[in-house]
N, C-alpha and C positions, 0 to 999 in steps of 0.2 A: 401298510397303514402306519406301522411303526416310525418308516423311515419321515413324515409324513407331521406327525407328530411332534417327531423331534427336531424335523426343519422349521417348522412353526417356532417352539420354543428355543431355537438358537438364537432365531435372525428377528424377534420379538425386541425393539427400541422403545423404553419407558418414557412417559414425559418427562423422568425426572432426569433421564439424560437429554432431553429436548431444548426443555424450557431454560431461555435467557433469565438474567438474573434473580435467580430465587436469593429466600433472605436463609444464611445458614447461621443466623444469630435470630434476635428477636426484631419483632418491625418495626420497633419504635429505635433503631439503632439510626443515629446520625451516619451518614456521611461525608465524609469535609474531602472537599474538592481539591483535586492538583489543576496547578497552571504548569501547562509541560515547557519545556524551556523552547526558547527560538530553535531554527536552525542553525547552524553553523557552517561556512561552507569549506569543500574537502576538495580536492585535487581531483581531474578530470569533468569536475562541477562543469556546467554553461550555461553562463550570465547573462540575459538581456540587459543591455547599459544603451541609454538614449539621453543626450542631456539636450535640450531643450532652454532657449535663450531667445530675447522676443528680436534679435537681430540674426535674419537666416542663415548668413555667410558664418556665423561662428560656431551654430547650429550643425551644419553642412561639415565645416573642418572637425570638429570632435566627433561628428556620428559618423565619421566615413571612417569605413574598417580598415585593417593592413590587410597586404594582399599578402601573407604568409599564413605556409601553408596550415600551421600549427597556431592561427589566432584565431578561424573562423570556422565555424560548424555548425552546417546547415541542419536546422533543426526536423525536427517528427510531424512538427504542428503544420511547418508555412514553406512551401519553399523563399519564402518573401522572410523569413525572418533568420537572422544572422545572430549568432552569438558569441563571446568571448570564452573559449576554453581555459579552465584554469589549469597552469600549469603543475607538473610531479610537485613543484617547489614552492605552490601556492600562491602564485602570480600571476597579472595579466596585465598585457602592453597595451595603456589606451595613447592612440595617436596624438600626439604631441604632447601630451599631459603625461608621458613618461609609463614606469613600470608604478605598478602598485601591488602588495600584495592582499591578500583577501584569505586565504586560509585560515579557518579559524572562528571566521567573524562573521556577524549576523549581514543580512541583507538590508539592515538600517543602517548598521555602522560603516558600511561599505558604499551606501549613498553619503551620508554625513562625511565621510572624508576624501569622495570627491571633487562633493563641491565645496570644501574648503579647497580643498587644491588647484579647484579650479577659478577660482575667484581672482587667482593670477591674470587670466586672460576676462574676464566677465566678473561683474561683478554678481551678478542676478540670474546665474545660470541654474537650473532646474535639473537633477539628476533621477531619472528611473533604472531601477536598478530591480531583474527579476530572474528568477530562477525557471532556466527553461526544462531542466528534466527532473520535474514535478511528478514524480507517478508514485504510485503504490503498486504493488505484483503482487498479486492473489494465485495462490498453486495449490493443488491435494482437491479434497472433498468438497470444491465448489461447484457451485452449478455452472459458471460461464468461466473456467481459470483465463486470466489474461493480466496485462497491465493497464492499469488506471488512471487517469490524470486527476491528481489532488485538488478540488476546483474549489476549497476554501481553505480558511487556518483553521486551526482547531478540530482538524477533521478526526471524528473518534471510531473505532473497530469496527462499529456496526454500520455503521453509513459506507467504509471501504466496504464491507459486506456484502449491504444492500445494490451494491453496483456490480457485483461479481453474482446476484440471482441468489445471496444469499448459501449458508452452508446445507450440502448435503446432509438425506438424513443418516445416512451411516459415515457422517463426519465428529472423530471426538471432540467435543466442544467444551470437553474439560481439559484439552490438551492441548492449546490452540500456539501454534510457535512462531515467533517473531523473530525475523533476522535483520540488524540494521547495520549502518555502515555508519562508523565512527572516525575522531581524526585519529585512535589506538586498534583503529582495524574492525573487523568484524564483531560485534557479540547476537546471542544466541539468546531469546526467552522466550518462557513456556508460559500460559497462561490458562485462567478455567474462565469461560464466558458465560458459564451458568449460577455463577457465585455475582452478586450485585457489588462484592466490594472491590471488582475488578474498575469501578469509576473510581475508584482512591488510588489506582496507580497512572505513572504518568506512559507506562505502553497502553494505556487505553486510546493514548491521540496517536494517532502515524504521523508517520517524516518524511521528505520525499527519501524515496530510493529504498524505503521499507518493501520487502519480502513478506508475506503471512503465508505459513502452509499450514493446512486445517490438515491435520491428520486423521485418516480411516480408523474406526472401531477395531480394536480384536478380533476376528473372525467375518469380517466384511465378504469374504470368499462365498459363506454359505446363508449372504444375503436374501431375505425373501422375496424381494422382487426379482431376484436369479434364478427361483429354484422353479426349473420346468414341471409348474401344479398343473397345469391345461393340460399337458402330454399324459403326466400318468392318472391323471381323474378319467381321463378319454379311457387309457388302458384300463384302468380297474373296470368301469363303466364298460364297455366291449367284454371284457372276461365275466364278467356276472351275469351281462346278458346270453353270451353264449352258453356259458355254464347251466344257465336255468333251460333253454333250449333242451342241451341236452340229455338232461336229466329229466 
């Protein structure tokens, strides 16, 4: 009965380790909003570029790919869609319009100098320009771990969440870790998602190519949902009935 007890009282989860954003100040506390910055794009990046002209044949010459082997890469989404690999060096070759580079730079700034470049050949040329490996990767204490396609801007912690079923409940949700990929490489942060001031920071929005791993509780091993109660309720239950038998 002991043992029994004290599996209860181990694997016992508080709402106060549950619950999303409590106030750990008072409730009349303001919080002032981040605007997280654009992206930026990084090498091995892949860019949907289409530039669109109301005359087809010019149309036709700029969106037709190189046939090397290292400009095209058939994407996750389409086999119908095609995109520019940026290179180690942060560039890509659009046909006939030369090398450009892009590393660095937002997905506006890299339409806007386009089609100024391309104003050589068109005057009124139209450039879309989009990022095809858009995902967020959810891993650790989720209910469905996988990768995610980021289907708007602005997208914040909880919405990737909500597409990955949400965190388990013996997930720390005061420990919650973010890995992103930068143009100085990897960094690394830890966040509590049960504190509210976690909307005043700018890792509350994800980026593509964000990581989250919701890390397990302390002691997740001797979780209550694990611990065989039906086995030995049955036992104690069987031994007392026998026991009263034969006494």
């Amino acid at each position: 009965m002991s043992v029994l007890v004290l599996a209860s009282l181990s694997s016992c989860v508080t709402n106060k380790k549950l619950e999303y954003l409590q106030y750990h100040g008072t409730r009349n506390d303001s919080l002032i909003s981040v605007t997280p910055s654009d992206y930026t794009i990084l090498p091995y990046d892949n860019l949907f570029i289409r530039v669109i002209t109301p005359d087809p044949k010019f149309s036709e010459m700029f969106n037709t790919m190189p046939s090397t082997s290292g400009g095209i890469t058939m994407t996750e989404q389409s086999a119908d869609l095609l995109s520019y690999t940026v290179d180690k060096d942060g560039g890509i070759q659009l046909p006939y319009a030369g090398r450009f580079i892009v590393k660095g730079k937002t997905l506006e700034t890299v339409k806007n100098e386009l089609e100024t470049a391309l104003k050589a050949y068109i005057a009124d040329a139209v450039v879309m320009v989009k990022l095809v490996n858009n995902y967020v990767s959810l891993i650790g204490e989720v209910q469905v771990p996988g990768r995610y396609p980021i289907y708007k801007e602005r997208m914040n912690i909880f919405q990737a969440l909500a597409m990955a079923g949400d965190l388990k409940e013996f997930s720390d949700r005061q420990r919650i870790r973010l890995i992103r990929q930068t143009s100085k490489g990897n960094i690394v942060k830890e966040f509590n998602i049960t504190d509210r001031s976690i909307m005043t920071l700018e890792s509350f929005y994800v980026m593509p190519n964000d990581v989250i791993y919701a890390i397990p509780l302390k002691g997740k091993f001797f979780q209550l949902n694990a611990f065989p109660y039906s086995v030995i309720l049955t036992s104690i239950t069987t031994f007392i009935l026998v026991w009263t038998v034969i006494k």
